[in-house]
C-alpha positions in Angstrom: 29.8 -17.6 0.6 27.3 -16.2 -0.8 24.3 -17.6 0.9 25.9 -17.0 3.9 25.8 -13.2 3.2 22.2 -13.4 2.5 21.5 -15.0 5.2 23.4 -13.1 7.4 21.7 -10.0 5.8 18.3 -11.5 6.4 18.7 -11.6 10.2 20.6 -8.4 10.4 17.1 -6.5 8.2 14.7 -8.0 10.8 16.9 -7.4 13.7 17.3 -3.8 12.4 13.5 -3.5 11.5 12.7 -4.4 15.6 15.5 -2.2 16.7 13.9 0.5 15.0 10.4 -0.2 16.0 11.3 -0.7 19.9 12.8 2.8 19.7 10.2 5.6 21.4 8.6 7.8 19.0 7.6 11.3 19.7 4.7 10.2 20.0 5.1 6.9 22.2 4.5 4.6 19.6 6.0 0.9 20.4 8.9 2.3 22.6 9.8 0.6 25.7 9.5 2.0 28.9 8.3 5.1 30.3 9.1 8.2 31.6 7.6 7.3 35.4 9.6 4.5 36.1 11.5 4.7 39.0 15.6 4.9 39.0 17.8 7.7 38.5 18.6 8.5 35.1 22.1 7.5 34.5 21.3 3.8 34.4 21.4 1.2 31.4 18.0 0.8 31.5 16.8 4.1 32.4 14.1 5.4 29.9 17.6 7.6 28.7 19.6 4.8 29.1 17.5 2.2 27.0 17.5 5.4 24.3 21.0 5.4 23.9 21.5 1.4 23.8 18.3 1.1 21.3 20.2 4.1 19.1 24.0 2.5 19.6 22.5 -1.1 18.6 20.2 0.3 15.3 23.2 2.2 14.2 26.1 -1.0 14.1 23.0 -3.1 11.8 22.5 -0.6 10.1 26.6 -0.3 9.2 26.5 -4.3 9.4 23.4 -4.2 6.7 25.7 -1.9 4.0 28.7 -3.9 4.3 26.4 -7.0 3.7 24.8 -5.4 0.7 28.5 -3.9 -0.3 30.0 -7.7 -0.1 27.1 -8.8 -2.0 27.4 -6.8 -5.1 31.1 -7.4 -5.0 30.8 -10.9 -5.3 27.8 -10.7 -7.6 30.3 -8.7 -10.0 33.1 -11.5 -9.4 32.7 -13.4 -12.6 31.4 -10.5 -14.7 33.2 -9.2 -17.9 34.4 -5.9 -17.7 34.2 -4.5 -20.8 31.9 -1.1 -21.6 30.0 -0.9 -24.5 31.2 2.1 -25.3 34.7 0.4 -25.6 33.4 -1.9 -28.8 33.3 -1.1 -32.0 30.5 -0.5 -34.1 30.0 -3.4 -36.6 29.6 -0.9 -40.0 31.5 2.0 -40.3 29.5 3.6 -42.9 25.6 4.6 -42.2 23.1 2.7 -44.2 21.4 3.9 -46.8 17.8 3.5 -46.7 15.9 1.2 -48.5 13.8 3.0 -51.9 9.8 2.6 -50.5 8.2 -0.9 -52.8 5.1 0.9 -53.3 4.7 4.8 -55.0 4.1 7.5 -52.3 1.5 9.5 -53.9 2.3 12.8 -54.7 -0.8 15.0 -54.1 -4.1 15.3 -55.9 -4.1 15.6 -59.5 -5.8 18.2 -61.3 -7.5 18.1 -64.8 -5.2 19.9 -67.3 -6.9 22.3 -69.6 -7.4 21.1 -73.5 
């Protein structure tokens, strides 16, 4: 099942990715058609009309890619345990005490006393 997801969701990313690239930019970019070919404007592939389909078609992969990614991540949590770790206990109660240092800290210069 789940390679089937993935490689659903593979054909769905690059579908969505030329989808989105087919779509006319402000400034032209890759879009198809243009805005002096001939028709009326109501038709499916009308500069309008191919718009609105391009728009309608990048917005169900889009909503097919997240329930992909949704189904996914639900069965990738499938077998996991669901305990928190802030539901265990900690293993000693009491804080430990430091360990005394194995070699003398000095304690600061030492100064000649007087005889």
């Amino acid at each position: 099942m789940q390679t089937l997801l993935l490689v659903a969701e593979l054909f769905i990313a690059i579908a969505l990715i030329v989808f989105v690239l087919l779509q006319r930019s402000e400034g032209g970019g890759l879009g198809m058609g243009s805005s002096s070919s001939g028709g009326g404007m109501g038709g499916l592939f009308s500069p309008r009309g191919a718009a609105d389909t391009l728009t309608r078609t990048t917005a169900v992969l889009a909503g097919l890619f997240f329930l992909t990614c949704i189904g996914l991540n639900l069965l990738a949590l499938h077998g996991r345990d669901t305990r928190s770790i802030l539901d265990s206990v900690p293993a000693a109660a009491t804080p430990a005490k430091p360990a005394a240092p194995a070699v003398p800290l000095p304690t600061g210069p030492s100064v000649p006393k007087p005889q």
